[in-house]
C-alpha positions in Angstrom: 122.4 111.4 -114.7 121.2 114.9 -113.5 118.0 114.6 -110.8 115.3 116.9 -112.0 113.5 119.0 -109.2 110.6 119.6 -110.9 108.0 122.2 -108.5 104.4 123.2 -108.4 105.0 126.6 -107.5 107.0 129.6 -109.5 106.2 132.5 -106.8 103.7 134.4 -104.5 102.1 137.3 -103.7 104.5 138.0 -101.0 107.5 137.9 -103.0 105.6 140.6 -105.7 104.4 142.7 -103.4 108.1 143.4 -101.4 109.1 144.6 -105.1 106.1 147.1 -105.6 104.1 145.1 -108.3 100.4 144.1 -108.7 99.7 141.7 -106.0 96.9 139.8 -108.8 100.4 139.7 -111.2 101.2 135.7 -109.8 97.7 134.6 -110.3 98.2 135.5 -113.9 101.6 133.9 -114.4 101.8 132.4 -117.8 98.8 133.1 -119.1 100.3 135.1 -121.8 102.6 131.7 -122.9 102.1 130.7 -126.5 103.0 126.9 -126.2 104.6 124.9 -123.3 108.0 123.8 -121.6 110.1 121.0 -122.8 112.0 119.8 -119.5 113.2 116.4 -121.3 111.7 114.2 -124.4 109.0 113.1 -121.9 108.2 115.8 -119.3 106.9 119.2 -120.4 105.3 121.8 -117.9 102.9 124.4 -118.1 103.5 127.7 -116.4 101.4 129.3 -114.3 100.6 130.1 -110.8 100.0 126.7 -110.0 102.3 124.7 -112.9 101.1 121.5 -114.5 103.4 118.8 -115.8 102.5 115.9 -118.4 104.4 113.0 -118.8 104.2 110.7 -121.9 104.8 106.9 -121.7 104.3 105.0 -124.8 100.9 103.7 -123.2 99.4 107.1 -122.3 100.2 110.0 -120.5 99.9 111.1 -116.7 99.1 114.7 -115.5 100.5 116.1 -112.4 98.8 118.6 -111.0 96.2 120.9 -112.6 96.4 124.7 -112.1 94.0 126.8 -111.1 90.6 127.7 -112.9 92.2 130.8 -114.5 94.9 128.6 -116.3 93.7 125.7 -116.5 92.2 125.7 -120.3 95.2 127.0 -121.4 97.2 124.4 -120.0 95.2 121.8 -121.5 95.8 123.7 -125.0 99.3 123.9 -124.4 100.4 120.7 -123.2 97.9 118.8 -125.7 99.8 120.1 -128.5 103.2 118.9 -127.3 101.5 115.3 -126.7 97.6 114.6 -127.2 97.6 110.9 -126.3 95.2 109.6 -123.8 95.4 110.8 -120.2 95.7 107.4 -117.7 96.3 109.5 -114.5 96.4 112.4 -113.0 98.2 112.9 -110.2 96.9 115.5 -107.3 100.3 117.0 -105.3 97.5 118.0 -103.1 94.3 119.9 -102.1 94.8 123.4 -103.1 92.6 125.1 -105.7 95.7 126.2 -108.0 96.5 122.1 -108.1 92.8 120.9 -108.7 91.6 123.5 -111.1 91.4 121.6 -114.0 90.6 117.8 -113.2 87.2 117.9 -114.8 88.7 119.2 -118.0 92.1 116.6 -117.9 89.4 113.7 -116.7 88.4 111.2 -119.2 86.7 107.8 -119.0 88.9 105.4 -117.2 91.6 108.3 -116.0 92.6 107.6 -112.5 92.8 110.2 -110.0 95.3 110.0 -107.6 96.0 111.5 -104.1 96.7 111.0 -100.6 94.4 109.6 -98.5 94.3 112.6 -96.5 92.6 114.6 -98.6 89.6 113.9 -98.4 89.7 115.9 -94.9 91.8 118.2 -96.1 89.3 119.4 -98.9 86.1 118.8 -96.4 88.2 121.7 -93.9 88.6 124.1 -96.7 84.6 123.8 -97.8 83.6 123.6 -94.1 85.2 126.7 -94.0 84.3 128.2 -97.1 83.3 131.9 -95.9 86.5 132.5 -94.1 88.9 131.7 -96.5 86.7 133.3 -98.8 87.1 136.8 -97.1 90.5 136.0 -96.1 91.6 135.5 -99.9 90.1 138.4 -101.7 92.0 140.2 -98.9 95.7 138.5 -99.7 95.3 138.4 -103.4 93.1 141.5 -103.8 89.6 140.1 -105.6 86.2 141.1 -105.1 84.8 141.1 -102.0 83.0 137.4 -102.3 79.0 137.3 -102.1 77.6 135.1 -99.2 77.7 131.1 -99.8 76.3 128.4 -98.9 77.3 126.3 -95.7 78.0 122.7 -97.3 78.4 120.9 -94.0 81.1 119.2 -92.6 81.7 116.9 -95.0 80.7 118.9 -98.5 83.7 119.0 -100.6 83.2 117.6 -104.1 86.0 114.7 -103.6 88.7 114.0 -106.7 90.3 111.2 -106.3 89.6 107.7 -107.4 92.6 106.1 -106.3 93.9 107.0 -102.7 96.7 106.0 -100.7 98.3 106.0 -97.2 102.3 105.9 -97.3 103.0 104.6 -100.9 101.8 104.4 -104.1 103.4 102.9 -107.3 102.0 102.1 -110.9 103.9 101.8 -114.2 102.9 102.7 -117.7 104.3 102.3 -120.9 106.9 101.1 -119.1 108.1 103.9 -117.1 108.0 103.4 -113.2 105.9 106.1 -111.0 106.4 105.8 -107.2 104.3 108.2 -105.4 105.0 109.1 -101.7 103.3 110.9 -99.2 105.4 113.8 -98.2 103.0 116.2 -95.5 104.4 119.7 -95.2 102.4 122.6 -97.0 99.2 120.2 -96.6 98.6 117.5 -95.0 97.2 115.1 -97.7 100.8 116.5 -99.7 102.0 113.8 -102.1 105.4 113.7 -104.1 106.1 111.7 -107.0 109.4 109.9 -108.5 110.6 108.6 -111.7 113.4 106.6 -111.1 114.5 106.3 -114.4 114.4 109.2 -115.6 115.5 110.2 -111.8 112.4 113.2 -112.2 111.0 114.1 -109.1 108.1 116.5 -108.7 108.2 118.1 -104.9 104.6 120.0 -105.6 104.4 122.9 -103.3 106.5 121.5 -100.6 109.8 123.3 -101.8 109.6 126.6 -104.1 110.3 130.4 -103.9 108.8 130.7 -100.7 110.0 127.9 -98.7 109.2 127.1 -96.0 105.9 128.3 -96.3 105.0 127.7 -92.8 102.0 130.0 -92.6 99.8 132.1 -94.7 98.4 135.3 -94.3 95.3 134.0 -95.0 95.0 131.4 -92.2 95.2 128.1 -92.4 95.9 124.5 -90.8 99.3 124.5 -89.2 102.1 123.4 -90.6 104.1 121.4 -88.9 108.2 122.4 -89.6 109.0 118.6 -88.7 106.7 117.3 -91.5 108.8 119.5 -93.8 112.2 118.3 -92.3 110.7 114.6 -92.4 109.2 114.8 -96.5 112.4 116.6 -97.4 114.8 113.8 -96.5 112.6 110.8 -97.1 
């Protein structure tokens, strides 16, 4: 059976701007998609800046990763019409904005949120630091000049997750098997998942268009090439 490579990335800003285009085109990738990719019976994906995949089990569905705030609505329109059934757990690749975007509107009573433990830190850095990457992204992806915010402490991030994990993390539903593995490399709270039976594995924003994507031009914690090297052959 063919492996599926399935990533939370399509392109960046970089790779527009080297061919002359509108540096905001990425950020509105997909929006003008009328309904949503069918990558087998059970996995469809959403396109956008920041994809987002639902599988369907025969006991509910789980979400992987959310967009951004831009998409995310029309994801949720999109993907619900392909398969409405009741969303168990969504699963958070990791911190960024254009994989959270949408939890509250994918959320409902009893979904569990799932993400490496690291996280927690990791969103707490980019809130502690909220001002700087502020200025430093309407730089790279041309917005508005943002007004002044509020200092939310050290540890002020609004937190997702209700299940987190260290090295490994497995459930199964409907009886499909989900092993989820902590795979560091863009982030450090980075997660990949694997379905071994339907040999699917979603690699998040570890390995896309860009990679490596060692370093931003926005700043931002190192990333360590050996992580990369480490997640990719685990």
């Amino acid at each position: 059976m063919t492996k599926l490579l399935l990533s939370g990335a399509l392109t960046t800003v970089a790779a527009f701007a080297q061919l002359g285009a509108d540096p905001l085109t990425p950020m509105r990738e997909g929006l003008d998609r009328k309904e949503a990719v069918k990558i087998t019976d059970n996995i469809y994906q959403a396109v956008g800046f920041g994809n987002t995949f639902l599988v369907v089990t025969p006991a509910g569905n789980v979400i992987i990763d959310t967009s951004n705030a831009l998409s995310a609505n029309l994801h949720v329109k999109l993907l619900k019409a392909r398969n409405a059934g009741p969303v168990k757990y969504i699963i958070l690749t990791h911190g960024h904005g254009d994989h959270t975007g949408g939890v509250a509107l994918w959320k409902e009573p009893g979904t569990g949120v799932i993400a490496q433990k690291n996280q927690v830190e990791f969103l707490n850095y980019q809130e502690r630091l909220n001002r700087f990457f502020a200025l430093r992204n309407s730089a790279q992806f041309v917005f508005p000049r943002p007004a002044e915010m509020a200092w939310p402490g050290d540890e002020g991030a609004k937190q997702l997750a209700t299940i987190l994990f260290d090295d490994k993390y497995e459930f199964t539903l409907g009886g499909v098997k989900f092993e989820v593995f902590s795979t560091p490399g863009e982030t450090p709270d980075h997660l990949s998942v694997w379905i071994p039976q339907w040999r699917a594995a979603f690699t998040g924003d570890n390995f896309y268009a860009s990679f490596p994507n060692i370093y931003t031009l926005r700043g931002t914690e190192p990333r360590m090439a050996l992580d990369y090297v480490h997640s990719l052959r685990s």
